[in-house]
Backbone bond lengths (Angstrom), bond angles and torsions (degrees), N, CA, C in turn:
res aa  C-N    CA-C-N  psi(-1)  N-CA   C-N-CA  omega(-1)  CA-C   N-CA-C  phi
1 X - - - 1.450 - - 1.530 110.92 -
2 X 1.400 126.99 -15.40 1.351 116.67 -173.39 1.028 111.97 -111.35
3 X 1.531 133.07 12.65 1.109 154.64 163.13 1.241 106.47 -79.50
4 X 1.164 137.97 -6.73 1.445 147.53 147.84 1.049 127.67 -66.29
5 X 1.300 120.60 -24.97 1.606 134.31 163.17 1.345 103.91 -72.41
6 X 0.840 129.20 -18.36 2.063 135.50 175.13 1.217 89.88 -81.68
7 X 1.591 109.72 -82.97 1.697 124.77 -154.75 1.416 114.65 -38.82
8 X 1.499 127.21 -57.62 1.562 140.34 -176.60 1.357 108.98 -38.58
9 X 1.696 98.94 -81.30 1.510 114.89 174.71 1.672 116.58 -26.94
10 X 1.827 104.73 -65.68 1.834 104.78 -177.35 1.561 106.02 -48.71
11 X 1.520 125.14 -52.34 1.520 126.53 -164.73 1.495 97.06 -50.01
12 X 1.155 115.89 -51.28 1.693 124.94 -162.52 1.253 99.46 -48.79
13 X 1.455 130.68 -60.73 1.331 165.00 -88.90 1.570 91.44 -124.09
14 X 1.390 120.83 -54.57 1.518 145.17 -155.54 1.563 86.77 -86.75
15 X 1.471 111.97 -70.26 1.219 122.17 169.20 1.972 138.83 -14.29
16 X 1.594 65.47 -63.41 2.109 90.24 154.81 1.011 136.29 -64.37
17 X 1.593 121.87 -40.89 1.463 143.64 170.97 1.741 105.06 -66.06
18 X 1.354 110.90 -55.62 1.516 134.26 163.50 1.884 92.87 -19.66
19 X 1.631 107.11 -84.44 1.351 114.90 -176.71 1.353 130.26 -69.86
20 X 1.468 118.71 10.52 0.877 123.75 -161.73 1.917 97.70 -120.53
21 X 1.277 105.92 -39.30 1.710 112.87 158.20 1.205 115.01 -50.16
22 X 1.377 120.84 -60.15 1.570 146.39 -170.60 2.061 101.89 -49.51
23 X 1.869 109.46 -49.30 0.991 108.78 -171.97 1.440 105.85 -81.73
24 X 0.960 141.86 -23.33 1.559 148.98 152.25 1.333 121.59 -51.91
25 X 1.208 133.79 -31.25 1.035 140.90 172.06 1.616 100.89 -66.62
26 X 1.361 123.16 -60.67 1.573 145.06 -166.78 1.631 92.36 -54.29
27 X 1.432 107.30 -54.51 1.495 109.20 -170.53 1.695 120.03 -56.42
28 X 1.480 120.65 -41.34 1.059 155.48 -135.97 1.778 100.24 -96.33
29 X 1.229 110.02 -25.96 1.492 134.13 -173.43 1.727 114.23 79.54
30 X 1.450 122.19 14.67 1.325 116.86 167.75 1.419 123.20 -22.72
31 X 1.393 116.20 -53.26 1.344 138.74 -167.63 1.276 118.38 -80.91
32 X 1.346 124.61 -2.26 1.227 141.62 -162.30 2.207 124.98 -63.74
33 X 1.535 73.40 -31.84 2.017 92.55 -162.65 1.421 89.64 -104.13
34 X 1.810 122.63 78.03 1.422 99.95 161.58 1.578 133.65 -75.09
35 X 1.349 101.24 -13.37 1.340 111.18 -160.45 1.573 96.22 -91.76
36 X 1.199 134.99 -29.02 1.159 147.02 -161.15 1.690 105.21 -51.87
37 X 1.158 96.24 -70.47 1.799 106.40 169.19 1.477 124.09 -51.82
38 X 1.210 110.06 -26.41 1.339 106.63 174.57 1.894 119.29 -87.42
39 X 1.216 90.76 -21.52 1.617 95.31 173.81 1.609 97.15 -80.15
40 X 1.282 119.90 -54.85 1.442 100.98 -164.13 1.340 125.84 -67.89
41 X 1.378 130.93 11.04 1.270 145.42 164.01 0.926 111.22 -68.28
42 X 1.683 127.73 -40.89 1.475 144.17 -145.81 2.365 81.87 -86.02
43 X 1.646 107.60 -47.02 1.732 93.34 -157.65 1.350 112.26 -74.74
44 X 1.088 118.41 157.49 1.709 143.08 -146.57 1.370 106.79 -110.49
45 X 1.732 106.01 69.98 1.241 109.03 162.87 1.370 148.92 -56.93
46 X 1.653 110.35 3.75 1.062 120.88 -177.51 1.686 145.70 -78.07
47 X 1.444 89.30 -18.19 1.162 119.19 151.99 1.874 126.26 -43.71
48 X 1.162 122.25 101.67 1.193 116.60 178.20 1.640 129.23 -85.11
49 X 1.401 94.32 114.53 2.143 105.98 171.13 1.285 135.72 -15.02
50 X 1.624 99.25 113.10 1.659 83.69 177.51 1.341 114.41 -81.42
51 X 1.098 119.38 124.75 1.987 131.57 154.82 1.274 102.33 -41.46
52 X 1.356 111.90 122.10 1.282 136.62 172.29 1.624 117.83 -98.66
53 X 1.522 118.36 88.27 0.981 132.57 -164.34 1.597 115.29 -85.24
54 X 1.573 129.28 139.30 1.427 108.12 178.36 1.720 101.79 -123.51
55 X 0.895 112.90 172.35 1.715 109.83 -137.80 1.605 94.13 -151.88
């Protein structure tokens, strides 16, 4: 039972940091490029590189 006096507090604690990353991230513009990811799924990497040779 007094291991609950530890446990509560850390969850809270973790919890906070948790929302507190999350709101930094938001601030920071992480979230910014939605469309970005969805187009680049669509290009056709399969195509293999030409080596650019100098001579």
């Amino acid at each position: 039972m007094n291991i609950l006096l530890f446990l509560i507090p850390a969850a809270l604690g973790l919890g906070a940091l948790g929302l507190a990353a999350f709101m930094w991230s938001i601030r920071s513009g992480q979230f910014d490029d939605l469309d970005g990811a969805a187009s680049r799924i669509l290009d056709d990497d399969d195509r293999p590189k030409k080596l650019k040779f100098r001579g």
